[in-house]
DONUBA-918133 format. One line per field, with one value per residue (C-alpha): residue in three letters; x negated, y negated, z negated. Coordinates in Angstrom, 1 decimal. Example, Ala and Ser with C-alpha at 12.3 -4.5 7.8 and 13.67 -1.06 7.14 Angstrom:
2
aa: (ALA / SER);
X: (-12.3 / -13.7);
Y: (4.5 / 1.1);
Z: (-7.8 / -7.1);
//
This chain:
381
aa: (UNK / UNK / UNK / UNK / UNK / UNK / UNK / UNK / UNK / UNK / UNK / UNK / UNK / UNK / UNK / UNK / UNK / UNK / UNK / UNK / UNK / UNK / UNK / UNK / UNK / UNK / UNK / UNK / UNK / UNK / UNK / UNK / UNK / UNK / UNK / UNK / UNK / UNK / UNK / UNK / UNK / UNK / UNK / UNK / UNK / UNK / UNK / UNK / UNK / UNK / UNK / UNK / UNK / UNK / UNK / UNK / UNK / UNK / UNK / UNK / UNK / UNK / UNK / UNK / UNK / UNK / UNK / UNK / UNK / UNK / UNK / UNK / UNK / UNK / UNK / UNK / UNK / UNK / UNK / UNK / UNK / UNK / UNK / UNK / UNK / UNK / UNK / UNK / UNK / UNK / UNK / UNK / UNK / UNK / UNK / UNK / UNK / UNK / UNK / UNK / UNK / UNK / UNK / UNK / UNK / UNK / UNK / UNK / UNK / UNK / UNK / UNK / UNK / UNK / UNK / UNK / UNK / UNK / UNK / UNK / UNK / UNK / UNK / UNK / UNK / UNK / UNK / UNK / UNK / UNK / UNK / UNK / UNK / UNK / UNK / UNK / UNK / UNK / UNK / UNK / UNK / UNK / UNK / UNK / UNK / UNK / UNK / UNK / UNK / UNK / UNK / UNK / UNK / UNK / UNK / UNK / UNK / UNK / UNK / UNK / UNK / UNK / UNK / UNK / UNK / UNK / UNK / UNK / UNK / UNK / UNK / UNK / UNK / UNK / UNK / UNK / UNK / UNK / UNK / UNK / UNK / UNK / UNK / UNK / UNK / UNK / UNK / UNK / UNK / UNK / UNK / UNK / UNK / UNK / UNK / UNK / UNK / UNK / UNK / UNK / UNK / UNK / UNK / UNK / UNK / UNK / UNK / UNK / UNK / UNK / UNK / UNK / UNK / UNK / UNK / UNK / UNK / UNK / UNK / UNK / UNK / UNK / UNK / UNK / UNK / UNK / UNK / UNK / UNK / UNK / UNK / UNK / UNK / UNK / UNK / UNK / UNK / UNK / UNK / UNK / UNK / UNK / UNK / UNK / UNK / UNK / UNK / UNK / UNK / UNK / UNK / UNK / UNK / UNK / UNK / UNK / UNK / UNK / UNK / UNK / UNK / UNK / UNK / UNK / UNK / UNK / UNK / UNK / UNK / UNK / UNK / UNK / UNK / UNK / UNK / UNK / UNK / UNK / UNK / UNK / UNK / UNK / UNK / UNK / UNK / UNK / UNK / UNK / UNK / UNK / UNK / UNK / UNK / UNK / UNK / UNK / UNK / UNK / UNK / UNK / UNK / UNK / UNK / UNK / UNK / UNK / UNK / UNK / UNK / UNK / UNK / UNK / UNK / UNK / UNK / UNK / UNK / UNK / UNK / UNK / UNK / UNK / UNK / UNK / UNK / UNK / UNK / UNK / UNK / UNK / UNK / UNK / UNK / UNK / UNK / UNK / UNK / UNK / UNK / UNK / UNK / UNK / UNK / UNK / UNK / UNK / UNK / UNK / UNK / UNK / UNK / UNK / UNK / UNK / UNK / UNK / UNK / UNK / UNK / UNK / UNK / UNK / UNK / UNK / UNK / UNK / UNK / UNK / UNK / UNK / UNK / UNK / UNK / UNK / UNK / UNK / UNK / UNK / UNK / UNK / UNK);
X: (65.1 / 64.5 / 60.8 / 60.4 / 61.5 / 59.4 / 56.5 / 57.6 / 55.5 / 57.9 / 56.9 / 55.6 / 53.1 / 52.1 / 51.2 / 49.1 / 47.2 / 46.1 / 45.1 / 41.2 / 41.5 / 43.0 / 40.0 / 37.6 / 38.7 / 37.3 / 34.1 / 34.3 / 33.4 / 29.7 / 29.2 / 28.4 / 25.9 / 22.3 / 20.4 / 16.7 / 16.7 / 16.6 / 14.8 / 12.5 / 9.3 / 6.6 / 5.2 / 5.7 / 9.6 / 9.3 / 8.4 / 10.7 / 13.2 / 12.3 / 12.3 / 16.1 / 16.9 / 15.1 / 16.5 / 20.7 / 20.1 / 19.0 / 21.5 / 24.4 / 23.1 / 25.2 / 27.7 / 29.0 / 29.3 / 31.0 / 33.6 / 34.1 / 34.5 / 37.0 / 39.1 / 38.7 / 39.7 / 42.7 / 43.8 / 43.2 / 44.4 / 48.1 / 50.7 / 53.4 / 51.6 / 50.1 / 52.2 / 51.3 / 47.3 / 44.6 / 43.1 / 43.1 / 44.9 / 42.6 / 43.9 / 41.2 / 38.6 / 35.4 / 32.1 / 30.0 / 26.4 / 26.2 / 28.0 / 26.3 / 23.3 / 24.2 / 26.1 / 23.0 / 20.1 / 21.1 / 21.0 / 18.0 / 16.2 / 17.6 / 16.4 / 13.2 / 12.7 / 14.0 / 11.8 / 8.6 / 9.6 / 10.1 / 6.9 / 4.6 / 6.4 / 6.1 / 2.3 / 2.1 / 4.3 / 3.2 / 3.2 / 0.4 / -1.5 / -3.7 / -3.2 / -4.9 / -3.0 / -1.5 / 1.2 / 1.7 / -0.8 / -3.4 / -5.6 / -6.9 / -10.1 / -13.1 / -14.1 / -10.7 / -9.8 / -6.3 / -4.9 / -4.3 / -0.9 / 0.3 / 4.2 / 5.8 / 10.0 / 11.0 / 14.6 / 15.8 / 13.2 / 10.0 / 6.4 / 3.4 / -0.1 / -2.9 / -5.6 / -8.3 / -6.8 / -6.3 / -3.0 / 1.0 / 4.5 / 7.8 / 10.3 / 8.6 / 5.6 / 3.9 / 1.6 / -0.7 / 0.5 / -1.9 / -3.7 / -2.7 / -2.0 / -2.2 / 1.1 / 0.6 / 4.0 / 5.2 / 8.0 / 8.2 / 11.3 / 13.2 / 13.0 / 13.7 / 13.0 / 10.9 / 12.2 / 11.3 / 13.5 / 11.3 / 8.4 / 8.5 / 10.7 / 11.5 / 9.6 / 10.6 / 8.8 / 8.4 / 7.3 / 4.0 / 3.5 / 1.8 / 2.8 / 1.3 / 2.5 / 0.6 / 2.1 / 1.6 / 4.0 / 3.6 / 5.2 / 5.8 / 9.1 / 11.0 / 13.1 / 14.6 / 13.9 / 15.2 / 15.7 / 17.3 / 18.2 / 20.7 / 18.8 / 21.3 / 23.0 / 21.2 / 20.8 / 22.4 / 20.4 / 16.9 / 16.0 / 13.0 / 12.2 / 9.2 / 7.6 / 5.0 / 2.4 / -0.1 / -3.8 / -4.1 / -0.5 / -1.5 / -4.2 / -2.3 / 0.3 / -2.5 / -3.7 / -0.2 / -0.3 / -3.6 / -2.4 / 1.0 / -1.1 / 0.5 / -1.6 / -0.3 / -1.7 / -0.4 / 1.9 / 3.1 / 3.9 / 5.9 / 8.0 / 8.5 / 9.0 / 12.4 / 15.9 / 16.6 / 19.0 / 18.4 / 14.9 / 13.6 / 10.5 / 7.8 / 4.1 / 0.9 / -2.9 / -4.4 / -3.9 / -5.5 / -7.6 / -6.9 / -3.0 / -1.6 / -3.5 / -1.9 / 1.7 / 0.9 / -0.2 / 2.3 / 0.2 / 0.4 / 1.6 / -1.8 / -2.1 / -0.7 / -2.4 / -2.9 / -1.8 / -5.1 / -6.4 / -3.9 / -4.5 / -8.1 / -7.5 / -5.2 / -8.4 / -10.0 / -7.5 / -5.3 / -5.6 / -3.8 / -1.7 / -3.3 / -1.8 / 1.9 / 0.5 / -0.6 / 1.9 / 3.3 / 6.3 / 6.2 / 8.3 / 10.6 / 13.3 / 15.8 / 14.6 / 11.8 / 10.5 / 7.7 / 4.5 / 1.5 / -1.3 / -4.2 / -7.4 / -10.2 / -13.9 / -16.8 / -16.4 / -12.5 / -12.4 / -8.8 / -7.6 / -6.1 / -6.6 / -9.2 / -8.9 / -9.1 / -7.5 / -9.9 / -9.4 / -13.7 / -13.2 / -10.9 / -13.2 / -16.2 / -14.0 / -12.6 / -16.2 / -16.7 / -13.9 / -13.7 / -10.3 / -7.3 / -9.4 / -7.5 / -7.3 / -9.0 / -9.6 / -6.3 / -5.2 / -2.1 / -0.7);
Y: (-49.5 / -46.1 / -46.5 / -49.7 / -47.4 / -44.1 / -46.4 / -48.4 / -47.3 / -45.5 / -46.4 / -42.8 / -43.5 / -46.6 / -45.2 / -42.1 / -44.8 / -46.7 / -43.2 / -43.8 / -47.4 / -46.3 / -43.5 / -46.3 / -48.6 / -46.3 / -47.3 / -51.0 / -52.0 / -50.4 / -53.3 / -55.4 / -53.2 / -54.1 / -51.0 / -52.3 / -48.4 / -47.6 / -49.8 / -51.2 / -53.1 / -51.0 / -47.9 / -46.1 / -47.1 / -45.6 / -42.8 / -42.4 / -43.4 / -40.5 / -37.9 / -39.2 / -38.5 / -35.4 / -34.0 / -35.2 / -33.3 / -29.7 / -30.0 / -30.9 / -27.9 / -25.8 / -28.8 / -29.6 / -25.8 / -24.4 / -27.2 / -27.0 / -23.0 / -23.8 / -25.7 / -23.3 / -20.1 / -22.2 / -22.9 / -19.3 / -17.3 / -19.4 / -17.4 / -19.2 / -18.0 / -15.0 / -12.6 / -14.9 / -15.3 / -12.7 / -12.4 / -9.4 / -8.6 / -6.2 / -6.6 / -3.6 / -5.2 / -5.8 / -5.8 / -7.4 / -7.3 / -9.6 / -12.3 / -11.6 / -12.4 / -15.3 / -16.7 / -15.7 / -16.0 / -19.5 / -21.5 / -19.3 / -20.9 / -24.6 / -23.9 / -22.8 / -25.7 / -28.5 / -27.4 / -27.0 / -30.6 / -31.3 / -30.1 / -31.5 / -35.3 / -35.3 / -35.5 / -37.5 / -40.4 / -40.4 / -43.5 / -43.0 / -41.3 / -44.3 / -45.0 / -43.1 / -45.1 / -48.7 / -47.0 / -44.3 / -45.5 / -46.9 / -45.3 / -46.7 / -49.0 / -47.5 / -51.2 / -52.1 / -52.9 / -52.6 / -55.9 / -55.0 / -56.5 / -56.0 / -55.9 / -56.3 / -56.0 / -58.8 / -59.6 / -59.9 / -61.3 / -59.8 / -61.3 / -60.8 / -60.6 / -61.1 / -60.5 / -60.7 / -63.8 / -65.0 / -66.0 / -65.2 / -66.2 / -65.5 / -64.0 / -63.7 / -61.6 / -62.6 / -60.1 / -60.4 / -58.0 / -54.6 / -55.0 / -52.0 / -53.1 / -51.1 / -52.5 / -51.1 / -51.5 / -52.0 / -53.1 / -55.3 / -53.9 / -51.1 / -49.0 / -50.5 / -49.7 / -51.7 / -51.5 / -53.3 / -51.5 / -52.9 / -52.0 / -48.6 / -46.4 / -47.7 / -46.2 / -46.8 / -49.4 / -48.3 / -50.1 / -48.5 / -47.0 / -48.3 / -46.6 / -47.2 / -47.8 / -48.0 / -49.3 / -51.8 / -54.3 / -54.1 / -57.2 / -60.5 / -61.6 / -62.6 / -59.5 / -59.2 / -56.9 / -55.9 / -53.5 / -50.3 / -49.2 / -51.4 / -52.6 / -55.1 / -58.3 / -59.8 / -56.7 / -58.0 / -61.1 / -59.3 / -60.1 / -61.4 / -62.9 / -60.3 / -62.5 / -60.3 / -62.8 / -63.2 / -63.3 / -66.9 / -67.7 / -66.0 / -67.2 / -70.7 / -69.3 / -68.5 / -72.0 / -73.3 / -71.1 / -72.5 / -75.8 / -75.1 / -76.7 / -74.0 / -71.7 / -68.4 / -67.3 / -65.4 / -68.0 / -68.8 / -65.1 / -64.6 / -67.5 / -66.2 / -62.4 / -64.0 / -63.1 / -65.3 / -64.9 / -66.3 / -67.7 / -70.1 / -69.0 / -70.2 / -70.0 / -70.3 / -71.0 / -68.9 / -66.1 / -64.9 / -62.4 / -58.7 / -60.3 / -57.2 / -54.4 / -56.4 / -55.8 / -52.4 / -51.9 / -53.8 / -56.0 / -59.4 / -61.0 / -61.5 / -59.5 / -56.6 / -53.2 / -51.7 / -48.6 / -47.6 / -48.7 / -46.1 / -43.8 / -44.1 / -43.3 / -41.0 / -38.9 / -39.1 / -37.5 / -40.4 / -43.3 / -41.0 / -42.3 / -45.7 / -46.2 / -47.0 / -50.0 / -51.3 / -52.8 / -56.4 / -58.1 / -59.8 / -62.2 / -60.9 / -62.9 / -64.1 / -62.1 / -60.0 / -56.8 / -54.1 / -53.5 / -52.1 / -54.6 / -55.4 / -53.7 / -55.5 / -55.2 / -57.3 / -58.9 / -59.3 / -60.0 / -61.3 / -58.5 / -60.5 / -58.3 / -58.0 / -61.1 / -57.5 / -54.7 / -51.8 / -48.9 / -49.4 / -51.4 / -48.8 / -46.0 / -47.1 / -48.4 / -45.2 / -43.0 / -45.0 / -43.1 / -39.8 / -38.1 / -38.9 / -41.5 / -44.5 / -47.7 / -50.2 / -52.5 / -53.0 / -56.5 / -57.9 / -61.0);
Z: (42.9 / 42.1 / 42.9 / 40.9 / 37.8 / 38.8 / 38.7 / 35.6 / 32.4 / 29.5 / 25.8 / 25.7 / 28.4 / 27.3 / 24.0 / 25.9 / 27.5 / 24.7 / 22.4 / 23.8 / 22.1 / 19.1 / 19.2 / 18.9 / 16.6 / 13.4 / 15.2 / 15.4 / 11.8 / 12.3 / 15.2 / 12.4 / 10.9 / 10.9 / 12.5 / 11.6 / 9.6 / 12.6 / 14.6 / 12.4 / 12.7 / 10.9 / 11.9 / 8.6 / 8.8 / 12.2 / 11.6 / 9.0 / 11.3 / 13.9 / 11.3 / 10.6 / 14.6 / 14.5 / 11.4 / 12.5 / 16.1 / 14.5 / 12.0 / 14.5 / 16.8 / 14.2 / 13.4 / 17.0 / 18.0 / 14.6 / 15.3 / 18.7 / 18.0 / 15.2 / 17.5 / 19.8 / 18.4 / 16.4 / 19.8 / 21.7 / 18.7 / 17.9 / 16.9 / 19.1 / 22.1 / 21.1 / 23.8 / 26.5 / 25.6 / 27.3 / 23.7 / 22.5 / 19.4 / 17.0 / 13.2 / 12.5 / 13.7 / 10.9 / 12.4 / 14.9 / 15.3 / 18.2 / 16.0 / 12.4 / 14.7 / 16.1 / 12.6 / 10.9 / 12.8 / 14.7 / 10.8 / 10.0 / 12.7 / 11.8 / 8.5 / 9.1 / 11.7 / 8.9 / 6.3 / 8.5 / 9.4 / 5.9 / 4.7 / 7.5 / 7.2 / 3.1 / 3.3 / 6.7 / 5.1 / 1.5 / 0.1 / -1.8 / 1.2 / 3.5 / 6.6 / 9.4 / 12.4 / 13.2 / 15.2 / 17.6 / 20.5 / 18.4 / 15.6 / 12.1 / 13.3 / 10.7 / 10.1 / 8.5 / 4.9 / 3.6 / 2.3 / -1.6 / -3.2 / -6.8 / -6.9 / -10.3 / -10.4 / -12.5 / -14.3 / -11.4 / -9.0 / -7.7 / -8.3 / -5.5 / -6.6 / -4.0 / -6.0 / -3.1 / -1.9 / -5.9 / -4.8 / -6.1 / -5.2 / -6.5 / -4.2 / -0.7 / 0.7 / 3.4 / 5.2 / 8.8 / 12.0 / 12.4 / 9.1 / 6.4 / 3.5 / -0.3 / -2.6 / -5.9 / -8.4 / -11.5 / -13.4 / -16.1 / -18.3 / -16.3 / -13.2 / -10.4 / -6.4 / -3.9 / -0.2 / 3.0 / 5.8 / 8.2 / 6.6 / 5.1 / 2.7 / -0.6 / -3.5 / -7.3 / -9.8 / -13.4 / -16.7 / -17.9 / -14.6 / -11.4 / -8.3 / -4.3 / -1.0 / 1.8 / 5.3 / 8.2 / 10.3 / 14.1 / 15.0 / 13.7 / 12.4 / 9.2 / 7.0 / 3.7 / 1.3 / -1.9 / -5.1 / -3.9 / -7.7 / -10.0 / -12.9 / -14.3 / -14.1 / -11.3 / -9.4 / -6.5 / -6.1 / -6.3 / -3.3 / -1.0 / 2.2 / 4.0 / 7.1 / 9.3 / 10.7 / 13.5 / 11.4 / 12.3 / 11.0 / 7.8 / 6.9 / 7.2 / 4.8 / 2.3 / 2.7 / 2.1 / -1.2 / -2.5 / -2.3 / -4.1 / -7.4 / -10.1 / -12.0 / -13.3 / -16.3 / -19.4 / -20.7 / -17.4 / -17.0 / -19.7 / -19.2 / -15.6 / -16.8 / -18.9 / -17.2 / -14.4 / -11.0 / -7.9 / -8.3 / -5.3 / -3.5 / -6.2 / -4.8 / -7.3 / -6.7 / -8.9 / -10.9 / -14.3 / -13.9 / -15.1 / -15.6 / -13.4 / -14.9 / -18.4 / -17.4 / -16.0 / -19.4 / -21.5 / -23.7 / -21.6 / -25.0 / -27.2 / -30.2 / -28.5 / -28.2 / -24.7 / -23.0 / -22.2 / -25.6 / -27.8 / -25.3 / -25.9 / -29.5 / -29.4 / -27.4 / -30.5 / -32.3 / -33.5 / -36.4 / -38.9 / -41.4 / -41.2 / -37.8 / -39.0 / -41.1 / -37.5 / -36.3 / -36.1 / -34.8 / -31.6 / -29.8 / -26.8 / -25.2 / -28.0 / -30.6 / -31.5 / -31.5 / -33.1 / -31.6 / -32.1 / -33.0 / -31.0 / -31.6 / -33.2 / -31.8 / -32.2 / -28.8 / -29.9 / -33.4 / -33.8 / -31.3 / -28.9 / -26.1 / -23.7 / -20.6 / -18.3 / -19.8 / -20.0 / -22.3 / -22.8 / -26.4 / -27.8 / -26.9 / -28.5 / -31.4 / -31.8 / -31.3 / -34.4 / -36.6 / -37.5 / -36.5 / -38.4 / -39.6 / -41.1 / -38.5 / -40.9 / -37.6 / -36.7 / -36.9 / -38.2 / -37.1);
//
């Protein structure tokens, strides 16, 4: 009997052996995280996901020791036994070159290393930077052209322009394995963020602006992607399905796109560019030409002047005091709103705007006028 109960576990050591389970239980929620961060399927993103590892193991060179210290000197230097220790008790003690070295020199170093890092990877993996490799075993072929895509962040969806291909769709990109491809972004009201995790790092979209991305996918597969910045209501539905294709594969999608029937033009656009949540895939089998280079420069709606176009005349020294007279109201959304008017030239006599924006009309118009000259040609719907 007395052996039954020398071996029979107390409550005490029953609660001792279950301390390592209760140690991992703060870990259990992250086996339902999705690691593709980490183990993604481009080689931009992989990169990017090596410079994460590297940059976590220097910093917890100074982490992991400065906590292990802490515990340890809490533990060697405790009051309670502090006649029994073989510490040495020195209340006078102030200096120590051995250890301003090490506390000093060891983040020096770590520093040093990070930002070296730092500086080297911020020109490697610029978006804006092309490629010079598929991956890490294989370089850029000379013979190969980047596949171009115009990305414009919609309320709240995301439109894909293939203007080689003289494609779109609504809500999915598709692209071919190994090929690089050139996005170039814009938004169509606010700021907003374009990220692929597989793909590459997320860079922002802004009205007015067009900003790059270059990348590549390695393998095929199907991803999601999404805005990375809150822009509103329907924030949390911006998303996208990103499928990574063998060539052959792609050019079938392409295919598939040309014979979706739709055509999207100007009107077509602005209906699309109107508030909407959790638009289906929409695919389209044409595009207007110059429509993108419209949006980037905020005169898709006709009548409208052109980024490119005021700047062109602001060159010249401005319109002068006849430039507040053009201006016109213009339907946006529910209501309406003041713009300035389109331009008139002789090849665009009502100043509708240009079927490709170029900032060519306004120049010559404007060579015409002195500066400060009053805008007799702007048009007034």
């Amino acid at each position: 009997m007395s052996d039954l109960r020398a071996h029979t576990p107390t409550p005490r050591h029953r609660g001792r052996a279950l301390l390592p389970l209760a140690a991992l239980l703060p870990v259990l929620p992250l086996a339902g995280c999705k690691t593709i961060v980490m183990n993604p399927a481009g080689d931009i993103a992989r990169q990017q996901a090596d410079l994460i590892v590297t940059s976590t193991v220097l910093m917890l060179l100074i982490i992991v020791p400065v906590i292990a210290l802490t515990l340890l000197f809490a533990w060697r230097y405790r009051v309670r036994q502090a006649g029994a220790s073989s510490a040495r008790y020195e209340p006078d003690w102030d200096h120590s070159t051995k250890l301003e070295l090490l506390i000093w020199g060891a983040p020096l170093a770590i520093i040093i290393a990070l930002g070296t890092i730092t500086w080297i990877s911020t020109h490697q993996l610029d978006p804006f930077r092309p490629l010079s490799r598929l991956d890490e075993n294989r370089a850029l072929p000379a013979n190969v052209k980047p596949l171009e895509v115009q990305a414009v962040a919609l309320d709240w969806k995301w439109l894909f322009v293939y203007p080689e291909l003289g494609i779109a769709t609504v809500n999915e990109l598709a692209l071919p394995v190994d090929r690089p491809v050139r996005f170039t972004l814009t938004a169509s009201t606010v700021m907003n963020s374009f990220y692929v995790p597989a793909l590459a790092g997320q860079i922002y979209a802004m009205p007015g602006m067009a900003s790059q991305l270059n990348a590549v996918i390695n393998k095929p597969g199907t991803w999601e992607g999404f805005s990375a910045n809150y822009s509103g209501e329907g924030f949390s539905g911006m998303r996208f399905a990103f499928h990574g294709l063998a060539q052959a594969d792609f050019d079938r999608w392409v295919e598939g796109a040309r014979g979706a029937g739709a055509a999207l033009d100007r009107a077509t656009y602005l209906a699309l560019e109107k508030p909407s949540q959790r638009d289906a895939v929409r695919r389209f089998a044409s595009v207007d030409k110059g429509l993108f280079d419209a949006v980037v420069n905020r005169c898709v709606e006709p009548g409208r002047m052109c980024m490119a176009d005021m700047m062109a005349i602001d060159a010249r020294g401005g319109a002068g005091k006849g430039g507040l007279a053009a201006v016109t109201r213009a339907n946006w959304r529910d209501g309406q709103q003041t713009v300035v008017a389109g331009l008139c030239t002789a090849a665009d006599p009502e100043g509708r705007g240009p079927v490709a924006v170029s900032a060519a009309p306004a120049a010559k118009a404007a060579r015409s006028l002195p500066a400060n000259n009053t805008n007799n040609n702007a048009t007034e719907l």
